[in-house]
N, C-alpha and C positions, 0 to 999 in steps of 0.2 A: 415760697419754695415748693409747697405742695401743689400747687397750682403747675409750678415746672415740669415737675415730675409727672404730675399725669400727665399735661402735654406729651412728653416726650414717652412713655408708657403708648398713649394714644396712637404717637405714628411710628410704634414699632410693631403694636397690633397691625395696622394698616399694610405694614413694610412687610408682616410675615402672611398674612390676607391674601396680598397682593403677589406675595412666593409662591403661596399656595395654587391660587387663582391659574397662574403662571403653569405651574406644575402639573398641575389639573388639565389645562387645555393642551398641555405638550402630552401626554396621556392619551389623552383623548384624541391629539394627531396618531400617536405613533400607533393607538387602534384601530383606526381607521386606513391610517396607510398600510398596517398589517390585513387587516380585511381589505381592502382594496385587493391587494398585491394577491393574498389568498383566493380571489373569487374571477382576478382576471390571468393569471399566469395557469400557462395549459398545465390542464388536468394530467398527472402518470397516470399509463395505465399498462397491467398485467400484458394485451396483447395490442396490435396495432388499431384494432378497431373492439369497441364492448358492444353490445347489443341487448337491450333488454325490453322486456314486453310486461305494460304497466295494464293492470286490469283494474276496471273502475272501481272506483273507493278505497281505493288505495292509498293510506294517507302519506301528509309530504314527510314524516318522519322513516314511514316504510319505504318508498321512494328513494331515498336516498340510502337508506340501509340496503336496499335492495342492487341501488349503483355500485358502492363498494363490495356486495358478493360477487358481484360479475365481474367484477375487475379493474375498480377505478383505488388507486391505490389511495386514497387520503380516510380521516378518519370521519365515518359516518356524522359524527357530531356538526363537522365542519362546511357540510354541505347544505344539513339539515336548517342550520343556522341561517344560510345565507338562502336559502329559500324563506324562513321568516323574516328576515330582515330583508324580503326585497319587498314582500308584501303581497307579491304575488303566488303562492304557496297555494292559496285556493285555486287558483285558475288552472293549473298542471292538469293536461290531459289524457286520458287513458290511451293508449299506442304504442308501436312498437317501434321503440329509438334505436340509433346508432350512433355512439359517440365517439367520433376517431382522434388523433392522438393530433396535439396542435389545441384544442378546442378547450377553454376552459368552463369553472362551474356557473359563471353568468352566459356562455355561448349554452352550453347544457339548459337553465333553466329557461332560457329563453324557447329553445328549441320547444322544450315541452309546452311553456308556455301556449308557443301558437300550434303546437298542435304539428311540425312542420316535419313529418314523416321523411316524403319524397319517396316513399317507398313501391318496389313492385312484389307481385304474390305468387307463390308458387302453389296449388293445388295437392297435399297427399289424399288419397280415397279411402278410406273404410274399403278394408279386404285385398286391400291392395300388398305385394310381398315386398321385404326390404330388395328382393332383387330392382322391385316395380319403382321405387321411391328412386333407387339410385341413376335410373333413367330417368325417370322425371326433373331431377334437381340438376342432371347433366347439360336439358336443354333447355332449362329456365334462362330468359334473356335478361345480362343485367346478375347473373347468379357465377362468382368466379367461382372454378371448378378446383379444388383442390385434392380428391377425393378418385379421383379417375385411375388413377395408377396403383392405387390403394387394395389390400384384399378386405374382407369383410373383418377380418382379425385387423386386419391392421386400424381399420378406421373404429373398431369399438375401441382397441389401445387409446387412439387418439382420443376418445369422445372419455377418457378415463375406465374405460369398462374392460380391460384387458379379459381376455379369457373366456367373455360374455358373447354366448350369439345374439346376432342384432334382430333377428327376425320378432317380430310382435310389441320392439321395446320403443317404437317410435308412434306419436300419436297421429293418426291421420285429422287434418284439419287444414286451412289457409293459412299458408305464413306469407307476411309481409316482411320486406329484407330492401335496404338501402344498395344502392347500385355502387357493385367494389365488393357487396359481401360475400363470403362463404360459403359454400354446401355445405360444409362442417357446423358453421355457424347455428343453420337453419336446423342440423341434425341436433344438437345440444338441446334447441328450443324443443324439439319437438320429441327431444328424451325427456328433456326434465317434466314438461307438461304430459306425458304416459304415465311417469312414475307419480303424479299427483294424481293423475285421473284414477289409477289401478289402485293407491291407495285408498282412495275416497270408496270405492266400492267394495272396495275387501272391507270396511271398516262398519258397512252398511250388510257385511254378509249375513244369509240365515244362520241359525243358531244350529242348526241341524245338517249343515253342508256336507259331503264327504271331502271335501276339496281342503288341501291341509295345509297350501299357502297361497300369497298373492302371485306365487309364480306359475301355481297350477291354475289358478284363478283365471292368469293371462292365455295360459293354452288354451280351456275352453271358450274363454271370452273369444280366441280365433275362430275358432271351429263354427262356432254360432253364427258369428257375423259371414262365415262362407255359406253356413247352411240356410239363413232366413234369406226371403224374398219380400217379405212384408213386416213392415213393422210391428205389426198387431201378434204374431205369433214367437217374434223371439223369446220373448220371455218362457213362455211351452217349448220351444225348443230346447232351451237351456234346463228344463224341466224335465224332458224324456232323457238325456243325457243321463242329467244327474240321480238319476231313475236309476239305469242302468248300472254305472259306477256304485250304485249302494251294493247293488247284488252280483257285482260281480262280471256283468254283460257285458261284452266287447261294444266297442262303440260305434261300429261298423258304420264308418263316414266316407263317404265316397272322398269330398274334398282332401282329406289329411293324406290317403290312398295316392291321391293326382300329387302333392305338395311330391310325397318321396318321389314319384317319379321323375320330376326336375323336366329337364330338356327331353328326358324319352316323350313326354304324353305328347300324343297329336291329337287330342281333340276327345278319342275315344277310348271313354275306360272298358277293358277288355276281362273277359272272365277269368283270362289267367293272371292281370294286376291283380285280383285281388284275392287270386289263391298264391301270389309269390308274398313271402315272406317278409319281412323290412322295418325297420323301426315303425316307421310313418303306417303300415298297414295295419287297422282298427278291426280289421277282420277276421286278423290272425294272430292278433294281440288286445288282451285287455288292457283295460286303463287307457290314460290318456299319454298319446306320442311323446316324444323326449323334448319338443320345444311346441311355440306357439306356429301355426300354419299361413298366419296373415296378422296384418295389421289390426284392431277391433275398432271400432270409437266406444265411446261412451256408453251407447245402450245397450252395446254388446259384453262390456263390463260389468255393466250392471244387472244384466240377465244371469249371468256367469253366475254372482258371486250370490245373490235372491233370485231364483227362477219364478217362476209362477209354479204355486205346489199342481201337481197334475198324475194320477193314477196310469198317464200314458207310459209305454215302452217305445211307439215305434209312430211312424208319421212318414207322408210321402208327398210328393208336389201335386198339387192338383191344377197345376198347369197354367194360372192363371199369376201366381206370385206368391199363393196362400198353400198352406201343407193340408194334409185331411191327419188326425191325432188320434190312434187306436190304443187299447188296452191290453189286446192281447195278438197273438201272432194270425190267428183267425180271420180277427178285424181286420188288421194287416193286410192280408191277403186280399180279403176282398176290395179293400180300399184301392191296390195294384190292380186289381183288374177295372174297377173302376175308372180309375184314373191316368192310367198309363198303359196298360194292355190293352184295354178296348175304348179308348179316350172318350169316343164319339156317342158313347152309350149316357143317358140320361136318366136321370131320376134315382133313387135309392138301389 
């Protein structure tokens, strides 16, 4: 009887085993066909096409956090996943993607995988004005123009910055952009990369600056990048400035002078620009203008925000791409005649 009994004990264990077993691999379908379903069914996303720009080392959990800020609607966990469970997470390559609406998160990780751009570039320059940019991206081939009809208010509205002037807030550099994209597109990238660049250097500021935010930071950082010719002297440029601004001294910038002038200047600044009055004239106002005067890049920021310490007030072209950096209005002077009065004249 006891013999029976465990028999029958025996294949009911087996029978519930076997339920289990059962139960377990229907599980294990229905997760699978859920990720499946999940990683091939297109991506939502906030607009018709996302666009984002992976900079190397950037790990695949940031990668994908970084998809969902831009605008892939699913939850960052979701993606993240199916980058490690494809296996290929390590190979993701640093580039600048575009992921349109149809495509889902294995067309995505594929894409990154090989690296597969497709993209053309648009050129912004250091010193270049947002009037300068908006020409440039108007005849970028391969660059749809959405921004043409647009006022300058109107397009910082769009890029979220209502109320904001655009001048100074876009970073000059190469973007690369899928053909079908945006000027808008290409302006967000290359807002959001200004606003980390001008961070970085305000964060890096001297301790002794007069400059009393990242937004003053950005005006000089223009003015610099219109004043140098040479690498090697930004930094003492950004130094006589800020000289100046301690004590008080007008900034007397020819560049900031030409910005007010807009479509008047033709070529030649006149003695009477810079006895007329105008926000923009540094001649006839201290301190630093009501906005940035040009785009900066980087060294320009970072001169701005640490100049090189320097007892100079005043500095002039010495014709070649390099300033000559005086102490006093004396020095100055003779420097002008050196240099620009009587060019031709050699030696000390």
């Amino acid at each position: 009887m006891k013999q029976k009994r465990s028999k029958q004990g025996g294949q009911g264990l087996r029978a519930l085993m076997g339920w289990l077993i059962a139960l377990t691999v229907c599980l294990v379908l229905a997760v699978a066909a859920w990720a499946y379903w999940q990683v091939t069914r297109p991506l939502p996303l906030a607009a018709p096409s996302v666009e984002l720009s992976i900079e190397p080392g950037t790990t695949p959990r940031a990668v994908a956090r970084s998809w969902v800020e831009a605008g892939v609607r699913v939850e960052p966990w979701v993606l993240y996943q199916w980058f490690r469970w494809s296996g290929r997470s390590a190979a993701i390559r640093a580039g600048n993607y575009e992921l349109t609406q149809g495509m889902s998160a294995r067309d995505l990780l594929r894409m990154m995988v090989r690296g597969d751009e497709r993209l053309s570039t648009v050129k912004l320059i250091e010193g270049w004005t947002f009037k300068r940019f908006r020409a440039e991206l108007a005849q970028a081939a391969g660059l749809k123009n959405t921004i043409g009809a647009l006022s300058d208010a109107e397009v910082m509205a769009a890029l979220g910055e209502p109320g904001a002037m655009p001048e100074g807030q876009f970073f000059p550099d190469t973007y690369t952009f899928s053909k079908g994209s945006t000027d808008i597109a290409v302006l967000k990238r290359a807002h959001r990369v200004m606003q980390h660049r001008l961070a970085e250097a305000w964060e890096r500021r001297a301790a002794d600056t007069p400059l009393k935010s990242p937004a003053e930071a950005l005006i000089l950082a223009s003015i610099v990048e219109k004043e140098t010719g040479r690498e090697s002297d930004r930094g003492l440029v950004a130094g006589v400035f800020v000289n100046r601004l301690r004590i008080g001294m007008p900034l007397q910038t020819d560049p900031s002078v030409i910005y007010g002038l807009g479509d008047r200047f033709d070529g030649n600044l006149r003695r009477r620009d810079l006895q007329a009055d105008t926000p923009y004239n540094t001649y006839t106002r201290a301190g630093l203008p009501p906005t940035p005067i040009s785009m900066p890049g980087r060294a320009s920021l970072l001169a701005a925000a640490l100049p090189m310490p320097t007892k100079a007030l005043y500095f002039v072209a010495r014709g070649d791409g390099s300033s000559e950096f005086s102490n006093s209005l004396a020095e100055h002077n003779r420097a002008v005649d050196r240099f620009q009065r009587n060019p031709t004249r050699k030696g000390p």
